[in-house]
C-alpha positions as CSV (number, residue, x, y, z in Angstrom):
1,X,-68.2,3.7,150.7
2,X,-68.9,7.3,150.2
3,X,-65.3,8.3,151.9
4,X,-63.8,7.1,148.0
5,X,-65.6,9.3,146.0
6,X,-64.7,12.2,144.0
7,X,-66.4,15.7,144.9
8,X,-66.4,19.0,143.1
9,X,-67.8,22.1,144.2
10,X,-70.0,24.5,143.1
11,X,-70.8,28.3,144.5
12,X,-73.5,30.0,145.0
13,X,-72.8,31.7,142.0
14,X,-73.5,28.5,139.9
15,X,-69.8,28.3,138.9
16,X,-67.1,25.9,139.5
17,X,-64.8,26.1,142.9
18,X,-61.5,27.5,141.7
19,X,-58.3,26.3,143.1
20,X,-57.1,29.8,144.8
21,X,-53.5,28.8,143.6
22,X,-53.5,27.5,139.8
23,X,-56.8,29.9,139.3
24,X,-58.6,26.8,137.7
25,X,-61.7,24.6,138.3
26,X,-60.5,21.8,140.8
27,X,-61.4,18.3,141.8
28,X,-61.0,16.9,144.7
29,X,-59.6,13.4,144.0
30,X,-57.5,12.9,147.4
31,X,-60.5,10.6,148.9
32,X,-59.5,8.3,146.6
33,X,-56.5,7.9,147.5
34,X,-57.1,7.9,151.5
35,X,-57.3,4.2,151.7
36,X,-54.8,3.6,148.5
37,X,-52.2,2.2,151.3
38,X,-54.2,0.0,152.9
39,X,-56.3,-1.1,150.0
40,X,-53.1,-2.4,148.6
41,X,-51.9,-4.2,151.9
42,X,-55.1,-5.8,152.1
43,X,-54.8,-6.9,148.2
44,X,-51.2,-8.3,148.3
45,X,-52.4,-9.9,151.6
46,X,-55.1,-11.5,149.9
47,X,-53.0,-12.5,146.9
48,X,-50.7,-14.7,149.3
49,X,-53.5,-16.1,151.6
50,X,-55.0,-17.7,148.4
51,X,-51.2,-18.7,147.2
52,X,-50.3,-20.4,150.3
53,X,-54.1,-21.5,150.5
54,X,-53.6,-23.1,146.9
55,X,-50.2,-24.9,147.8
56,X,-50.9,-26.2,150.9
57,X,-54.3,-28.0,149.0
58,X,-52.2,-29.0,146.5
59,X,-49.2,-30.7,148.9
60,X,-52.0,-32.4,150.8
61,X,-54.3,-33.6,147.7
62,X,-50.9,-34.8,145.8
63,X,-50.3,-36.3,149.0
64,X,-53.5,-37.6,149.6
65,X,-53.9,-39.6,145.9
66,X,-50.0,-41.0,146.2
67,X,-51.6,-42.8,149.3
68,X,-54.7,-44.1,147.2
69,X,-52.9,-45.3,143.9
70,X,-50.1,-47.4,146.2
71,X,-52.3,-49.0,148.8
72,X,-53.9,-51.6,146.5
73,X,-56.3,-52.6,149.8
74,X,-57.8,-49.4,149.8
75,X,-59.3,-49.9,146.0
76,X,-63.0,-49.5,145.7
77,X,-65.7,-47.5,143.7
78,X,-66.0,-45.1,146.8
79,X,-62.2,-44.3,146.4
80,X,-62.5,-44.2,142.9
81,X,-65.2,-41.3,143.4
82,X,-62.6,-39.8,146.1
83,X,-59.5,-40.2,143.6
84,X,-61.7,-38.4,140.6
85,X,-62.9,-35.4,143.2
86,X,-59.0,-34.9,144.0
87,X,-58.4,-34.8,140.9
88,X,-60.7,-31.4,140.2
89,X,-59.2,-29.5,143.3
90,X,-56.0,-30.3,142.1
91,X,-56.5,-29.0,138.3
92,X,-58.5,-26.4,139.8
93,X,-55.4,-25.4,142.1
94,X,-53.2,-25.4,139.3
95,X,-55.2,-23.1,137.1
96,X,-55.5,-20.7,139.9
97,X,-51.9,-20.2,140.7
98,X,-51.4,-19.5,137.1
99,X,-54.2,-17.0,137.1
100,X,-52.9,-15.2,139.8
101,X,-49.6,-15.3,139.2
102,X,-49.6,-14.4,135.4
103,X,-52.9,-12.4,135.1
104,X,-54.2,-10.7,138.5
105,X,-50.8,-8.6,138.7
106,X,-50.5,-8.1,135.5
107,X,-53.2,-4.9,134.3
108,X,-51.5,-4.7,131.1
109,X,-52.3,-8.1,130.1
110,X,-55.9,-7.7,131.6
111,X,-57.0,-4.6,129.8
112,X,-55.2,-5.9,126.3
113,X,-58.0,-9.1,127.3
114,X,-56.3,-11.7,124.8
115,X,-58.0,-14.7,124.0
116,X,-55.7,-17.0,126.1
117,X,-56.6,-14.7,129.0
118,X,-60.2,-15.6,128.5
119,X,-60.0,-19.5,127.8
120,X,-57.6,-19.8,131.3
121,X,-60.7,-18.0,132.7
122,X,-62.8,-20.6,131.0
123,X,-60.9,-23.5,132.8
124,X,-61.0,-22.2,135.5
125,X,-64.6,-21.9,135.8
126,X,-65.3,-25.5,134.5
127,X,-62.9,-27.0,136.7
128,X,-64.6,-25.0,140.1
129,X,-68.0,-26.3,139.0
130,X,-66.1,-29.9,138.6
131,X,-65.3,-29.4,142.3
132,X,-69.1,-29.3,143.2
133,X,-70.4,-31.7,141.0
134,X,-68.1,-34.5,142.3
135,X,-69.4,-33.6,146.1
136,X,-72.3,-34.5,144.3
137,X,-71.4,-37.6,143.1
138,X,-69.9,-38.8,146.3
139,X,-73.4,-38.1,147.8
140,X,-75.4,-39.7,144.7
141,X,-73.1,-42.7,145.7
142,X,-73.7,-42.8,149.0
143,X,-77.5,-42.7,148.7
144,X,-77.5,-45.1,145.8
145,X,-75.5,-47.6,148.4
146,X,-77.7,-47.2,151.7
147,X,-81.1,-46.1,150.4
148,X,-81.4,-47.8,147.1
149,X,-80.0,-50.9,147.8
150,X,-80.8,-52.9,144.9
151,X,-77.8,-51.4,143.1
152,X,-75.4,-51.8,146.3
153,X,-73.5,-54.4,144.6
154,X,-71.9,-52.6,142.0
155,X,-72.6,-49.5,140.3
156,X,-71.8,-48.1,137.0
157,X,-69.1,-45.1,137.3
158,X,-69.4,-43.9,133.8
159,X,-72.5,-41.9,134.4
160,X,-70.6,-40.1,137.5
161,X,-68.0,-39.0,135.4
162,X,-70.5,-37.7,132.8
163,X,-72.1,-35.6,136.0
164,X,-68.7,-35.1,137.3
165,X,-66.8,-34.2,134.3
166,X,-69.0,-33.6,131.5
167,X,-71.8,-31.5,133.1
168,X,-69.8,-28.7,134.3
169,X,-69.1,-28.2,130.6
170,X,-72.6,-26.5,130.2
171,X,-72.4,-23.9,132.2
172,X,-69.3,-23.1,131.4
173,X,-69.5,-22.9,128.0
174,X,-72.9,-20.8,128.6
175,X,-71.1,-18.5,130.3
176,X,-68.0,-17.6,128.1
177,X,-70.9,-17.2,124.9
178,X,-72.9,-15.1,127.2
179,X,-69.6,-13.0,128.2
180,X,-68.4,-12.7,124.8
181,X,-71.8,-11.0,124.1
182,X,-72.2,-8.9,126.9
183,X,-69.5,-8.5,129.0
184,X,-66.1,-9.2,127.3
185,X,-63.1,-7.3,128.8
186,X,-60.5,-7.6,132.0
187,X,-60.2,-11.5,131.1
188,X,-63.6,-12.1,132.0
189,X,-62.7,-12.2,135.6
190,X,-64.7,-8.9,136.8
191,X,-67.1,-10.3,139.1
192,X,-69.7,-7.3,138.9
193,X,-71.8,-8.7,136.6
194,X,-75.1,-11.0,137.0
195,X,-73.4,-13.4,134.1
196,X,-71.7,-15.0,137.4
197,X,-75.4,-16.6,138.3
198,X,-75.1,-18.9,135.6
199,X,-71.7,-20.6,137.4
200,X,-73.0,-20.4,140.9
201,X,-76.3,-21.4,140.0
202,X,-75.9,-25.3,138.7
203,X,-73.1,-25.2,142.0
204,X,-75.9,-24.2,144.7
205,X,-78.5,-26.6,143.0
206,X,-76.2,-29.0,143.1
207,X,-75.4,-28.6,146.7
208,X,-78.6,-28.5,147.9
209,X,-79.2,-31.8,146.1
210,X,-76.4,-33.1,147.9
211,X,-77.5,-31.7,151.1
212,X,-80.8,-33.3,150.4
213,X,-79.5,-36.9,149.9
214,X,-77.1,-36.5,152.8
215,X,-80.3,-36.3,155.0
216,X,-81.9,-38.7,153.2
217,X,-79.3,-41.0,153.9
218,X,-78.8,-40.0,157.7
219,X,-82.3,-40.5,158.1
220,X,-82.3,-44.0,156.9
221,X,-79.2,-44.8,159.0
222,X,-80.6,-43.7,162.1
223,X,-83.7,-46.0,161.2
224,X,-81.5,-48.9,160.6
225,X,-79.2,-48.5,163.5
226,X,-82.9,-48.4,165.6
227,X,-84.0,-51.4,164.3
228,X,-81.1,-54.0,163.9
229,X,-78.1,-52.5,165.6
230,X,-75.7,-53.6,163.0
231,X,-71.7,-52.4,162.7
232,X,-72.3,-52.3,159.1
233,X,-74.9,-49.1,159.6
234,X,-72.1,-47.3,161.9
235,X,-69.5,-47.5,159.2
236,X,-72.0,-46.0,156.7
237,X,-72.5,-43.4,159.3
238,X,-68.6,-42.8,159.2
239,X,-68.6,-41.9,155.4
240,X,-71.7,-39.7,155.3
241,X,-70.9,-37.8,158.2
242,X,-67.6,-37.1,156.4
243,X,-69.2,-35.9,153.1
244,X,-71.9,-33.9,155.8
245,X,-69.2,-31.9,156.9
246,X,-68.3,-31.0,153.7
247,X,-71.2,-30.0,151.8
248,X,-72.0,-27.4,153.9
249,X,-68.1,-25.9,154.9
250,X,-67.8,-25.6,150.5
251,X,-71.1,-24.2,150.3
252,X,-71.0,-21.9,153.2
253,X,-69.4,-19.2,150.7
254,X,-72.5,-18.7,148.6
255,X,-74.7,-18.1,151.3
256,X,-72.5,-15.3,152.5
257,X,-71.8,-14.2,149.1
258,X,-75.1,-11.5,148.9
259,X,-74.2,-10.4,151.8
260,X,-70.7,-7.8,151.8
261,X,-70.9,-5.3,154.4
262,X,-70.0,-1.8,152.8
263,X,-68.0,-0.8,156.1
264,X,-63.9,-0.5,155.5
265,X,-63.0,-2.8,157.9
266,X,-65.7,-5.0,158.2
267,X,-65.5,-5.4,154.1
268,X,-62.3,-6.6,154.6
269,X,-62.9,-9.2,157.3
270,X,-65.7,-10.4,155.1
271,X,-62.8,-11.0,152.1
272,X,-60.5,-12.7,154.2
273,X,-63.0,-15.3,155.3
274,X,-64.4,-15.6,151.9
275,X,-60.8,-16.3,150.5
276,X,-60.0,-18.5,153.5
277,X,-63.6,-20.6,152.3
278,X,-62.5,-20.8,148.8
279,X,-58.7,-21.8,148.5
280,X,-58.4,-23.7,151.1
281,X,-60.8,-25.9,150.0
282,X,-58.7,-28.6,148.6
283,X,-56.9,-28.8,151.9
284,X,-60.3,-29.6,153.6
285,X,-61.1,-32.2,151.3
286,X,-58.0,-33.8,151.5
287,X,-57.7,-33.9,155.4
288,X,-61.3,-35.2,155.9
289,X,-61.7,-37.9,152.9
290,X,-57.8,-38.9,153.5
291,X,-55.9,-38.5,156.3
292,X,-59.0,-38.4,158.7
293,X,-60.4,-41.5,157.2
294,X,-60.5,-44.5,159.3
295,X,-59.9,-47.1,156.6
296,X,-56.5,-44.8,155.2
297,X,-55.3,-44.5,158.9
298,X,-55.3,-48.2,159.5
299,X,-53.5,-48.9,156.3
300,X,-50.8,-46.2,157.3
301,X,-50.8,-48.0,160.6
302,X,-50.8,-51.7,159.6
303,X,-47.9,-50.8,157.2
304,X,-45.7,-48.9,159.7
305,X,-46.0,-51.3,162.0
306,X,-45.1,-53.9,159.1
307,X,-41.9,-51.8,158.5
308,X,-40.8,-51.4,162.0
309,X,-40.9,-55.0,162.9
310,X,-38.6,-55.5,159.2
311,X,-36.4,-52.8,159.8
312,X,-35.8,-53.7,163.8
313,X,-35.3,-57.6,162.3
314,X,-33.1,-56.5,159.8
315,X,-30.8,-54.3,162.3
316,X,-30.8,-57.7,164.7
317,X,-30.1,-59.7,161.9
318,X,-27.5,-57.5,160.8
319,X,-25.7,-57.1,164.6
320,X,-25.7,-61.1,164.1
321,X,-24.4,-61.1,160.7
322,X,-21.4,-58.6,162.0
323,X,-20.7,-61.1,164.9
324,X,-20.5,-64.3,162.7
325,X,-18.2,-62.7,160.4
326,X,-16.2,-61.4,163.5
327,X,-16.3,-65.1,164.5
328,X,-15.2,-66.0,160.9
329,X,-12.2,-63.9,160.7
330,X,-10.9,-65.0,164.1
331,X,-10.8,-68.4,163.5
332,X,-9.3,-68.4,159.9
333,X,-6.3,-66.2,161.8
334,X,-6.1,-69.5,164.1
335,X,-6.0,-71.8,161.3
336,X,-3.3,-69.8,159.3
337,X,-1.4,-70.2,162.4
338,X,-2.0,-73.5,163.0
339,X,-0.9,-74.3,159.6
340,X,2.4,-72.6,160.1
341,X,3.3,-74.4,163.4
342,X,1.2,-78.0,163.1
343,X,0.7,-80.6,160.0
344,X,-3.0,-81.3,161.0
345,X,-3.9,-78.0,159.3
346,X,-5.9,-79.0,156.4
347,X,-8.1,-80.9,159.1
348,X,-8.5,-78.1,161.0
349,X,-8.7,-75.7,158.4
350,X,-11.6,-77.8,157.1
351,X,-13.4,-78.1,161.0
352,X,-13.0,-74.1,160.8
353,X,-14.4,-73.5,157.4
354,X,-17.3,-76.1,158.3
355,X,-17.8,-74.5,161.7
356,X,-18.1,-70.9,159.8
357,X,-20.5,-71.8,157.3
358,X,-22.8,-73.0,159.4
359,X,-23.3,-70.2,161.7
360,X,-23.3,-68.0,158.4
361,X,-26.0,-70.4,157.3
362,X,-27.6,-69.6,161.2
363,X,-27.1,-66.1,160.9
364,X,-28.8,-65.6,157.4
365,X,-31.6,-68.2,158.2
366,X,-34.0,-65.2,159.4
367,X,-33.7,-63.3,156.1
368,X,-35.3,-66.6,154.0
C-alpha cells in the first residue's frame, strides 16, 4: 500500500528538499494521513460487527443450553458433547468482549503491556483452540458411533474432555513462553508475527482430522443406506451432515487467512468477511446443533402443543368455574329470600347448598 508511505526528497545537488516557507528539510507525511478517515470508519465498523457478532452468539448459545439442561428427553452423550462445545464459544465470547472493550481502544493500556493484559490474551487463545478441538470431538464421536461400532454402546467422555479441554492448554501455553521470549509487547495481540502458527496450527490439524472422519463416516453411511435401507442410517446422516456444514464454514477462515489482497478496498472487504467468519461463529453453532436440530424442534413442538391444550383447558375450565359460581350466588339470593317469606327454608337452603356443591364438584372435576 505504497499510497501510505512517507517520502522525502532529495536534489540533484545531493541535499535535502527544503520547505520554501520554514527554510528547513521537509517530510512529506500527508500520505499517511490520506486514508486516516476512512481507516478509522472501517476500524470502529469492525469493532461493532464483532460486538454485535459476539452478543448475538452469546443470546443464541445461552439460549441454546437453557433448552438442553431443561428438556431431560433430550439427555444423551452426543448432547453432552453439544452442551461442552457451547460452552467454549460462550467463554470464548465473553473473553472477547472484554478484550475489545477494555483493551483494543485503549493504546495506553496496550503499550504499558501489563501482565493481566497478556494472561486475558492467554485465555483467549486457549479458549479459541477449545472451540476447534470440541468440533473435533463431536466428529471423533460420531465416527466412534457409526464406524467403530464395537464401542456404540457407551463411550467414555473423560478422554473428550481431556482433548476438548486439556489439549488446547499446549499450545497455548507454548505460545505465551514463546511470546515472552520473542515478541512481548501491545498485549500480545499483534498478529504480525509467525508465533501465531503455533495457535493455528494444532486448529487446522485438527480440522482436517475432523474433515477426514466426517468423510469417513459419510462414506460408510452411504454404504449402509445401499445395502440395508435402514431409518437408523438416515438419522446418522442427520447429525453428520450437521457437523459437515460446520467444519468447513469454521475453518474456511484459515484458508483465506494467507491470502489479503493489498488493494484499499478490496483489503477491507477481505476484513469484513474475515470478521463476519470468526465472531459469528457461536451464532452458527448454535443455530445448526440447536434450533435446526430435528430432535430439539420436536421437543419444542411436543411441549407447545402440551401447553396449548393445558392453557385452552384451563381457560374452559375457568369460563365453567365462573358460571357455577354465577349459578351459586343466584340461588343462595333465592334461599335468603325464601327464608324471609317461607318456614321450609332450612330445607331448601340445604337442596341449594347440595345442588351447588355438586356442580362445583362438576366444574372442578377436569382439573383432577
Amino acid at each position: 500500500m505504497f499510497s501510505l508511505m512517507v517520502t522525502k526528497i532529495c536534489t540533484d545537488s545531493g541535499q535535502w528538499f527544503l520547505h520554501p516557507e520554514s527554510n528547513r528539510t521537509w517530510t512529506n507525511y500527508t500520505r499517511c494521513n490520506e486514508h486516516t478517515v476512512e481507516g478509522r470508519m472501517t476500524a470502529m465498523n469492525l469493532f461493532y460487527l464483532a460486538l454485535i457478532g459476539h452478543g448475538l452468539s452469546l443470546t443464541s448459545l445461552l439460549i441454546s443450553l437453557a433448552i438442553f439442561f431443561h428438556f431431560k428427553s433430550l439427555s444423551c452423550q452426543r448432547i453432552t458433547l453439544h452442551k461442552n462445545l457451547f460452552f467454549s464459544f460462550v467463554l470464548n465470547s465473553v473473553i472477547t468482549i472484554i478484550l475489545l472493550s477494555a483493551v483494543a481502544n485503549n493504546q495506553e493500556l496496550v503499550q504499558r503491556n501489563p501482565t493481566s493484559c497478556k494472561v486475558s490474551q492467554f485465555i483467549h487463545l486457549y479458549l479459541f483452540g477449545c472451540n476447534y478441538f470440541w468440533m473435533l470431538c463431536e466428529g471423533i464421536y460420531l465416527h466412534t458411533l457409526i464406524v467403530v461400532a464395537v464401542f456404540a454402546e457407551k463411550q467414555h467422555l473423560m478422554w473428550y474432555y481431556l482433548l476438548g479441554w486439556g489439549f488446547p492448554l499446549i499450545p497455548a501455553t507454548i505460545h505465551a513462553v514463546a511470546r515472552s521470549y520473542y515478541y512481548n509487547d501491545n498485549c500480545w495481540i499483534s498478529s504480525k508475527t509467525s508465533l501465531l502458527y503455533i495457535i493455528h496450527g494444532p486448529i487446522c490439524a485438527a480440522l482436517l482430522v475432523n474433515l477426514f472422519f466426517l468423510l469417513n463416516i459419510v462414506r460408510v453411511l452411504i454404504t449402509k443406506l445401499k445395502v440395508t435401507h435402514q431409518a437408523e442410517s438416515s438419522l446418522y446422516m442427520k447429525a453428520v451432515r450437521a457437523t459437515l456444514i460446520l467444519v468447513p464454514l469454521l475453518g474456511i477462515q484459515y484458508v483465506l487467512l494467507p491470502y489479503k489482497p493489498e488493494g484499499r478496498v478490496s483489503s477491507e472487504i477481505y476484513d469484513y468477511i474475515m470478521h463476519i467468519l470468526m465472531h459469528y461463529q457461536g451464532l452458527l453453532v448454535a443455530t445448526i446443533f440447536c434450533f435446526f436440530n430435528g430432535e430439539v424442534q420436536a421437543v419444542l413442538r411436543r411441549h407447545w402443543n402440551q401447553y396449548h391444550i393445558q392453557f385452552g383447558s384451563s381457560i374452559g375450565n375457568h369460563s365453567d368455574a365462573l358460571r357455577s359460581a354465577s349459578y351459586t350466588a343466584s340461588s343462595i339470593t333465592e334461599v335468603q329470600g325464601c327464608y324471609s317469606i317461607d318456614g321450609h327454608s332450612e330445607h331448601m337452603n340445604g337442596k341449594g347448598c347440595h345442588d351447588t356443591d355438586a356442580s362445583i364438584l362438576k366444574s372442578d372435576s377436569p382439573f383432577a
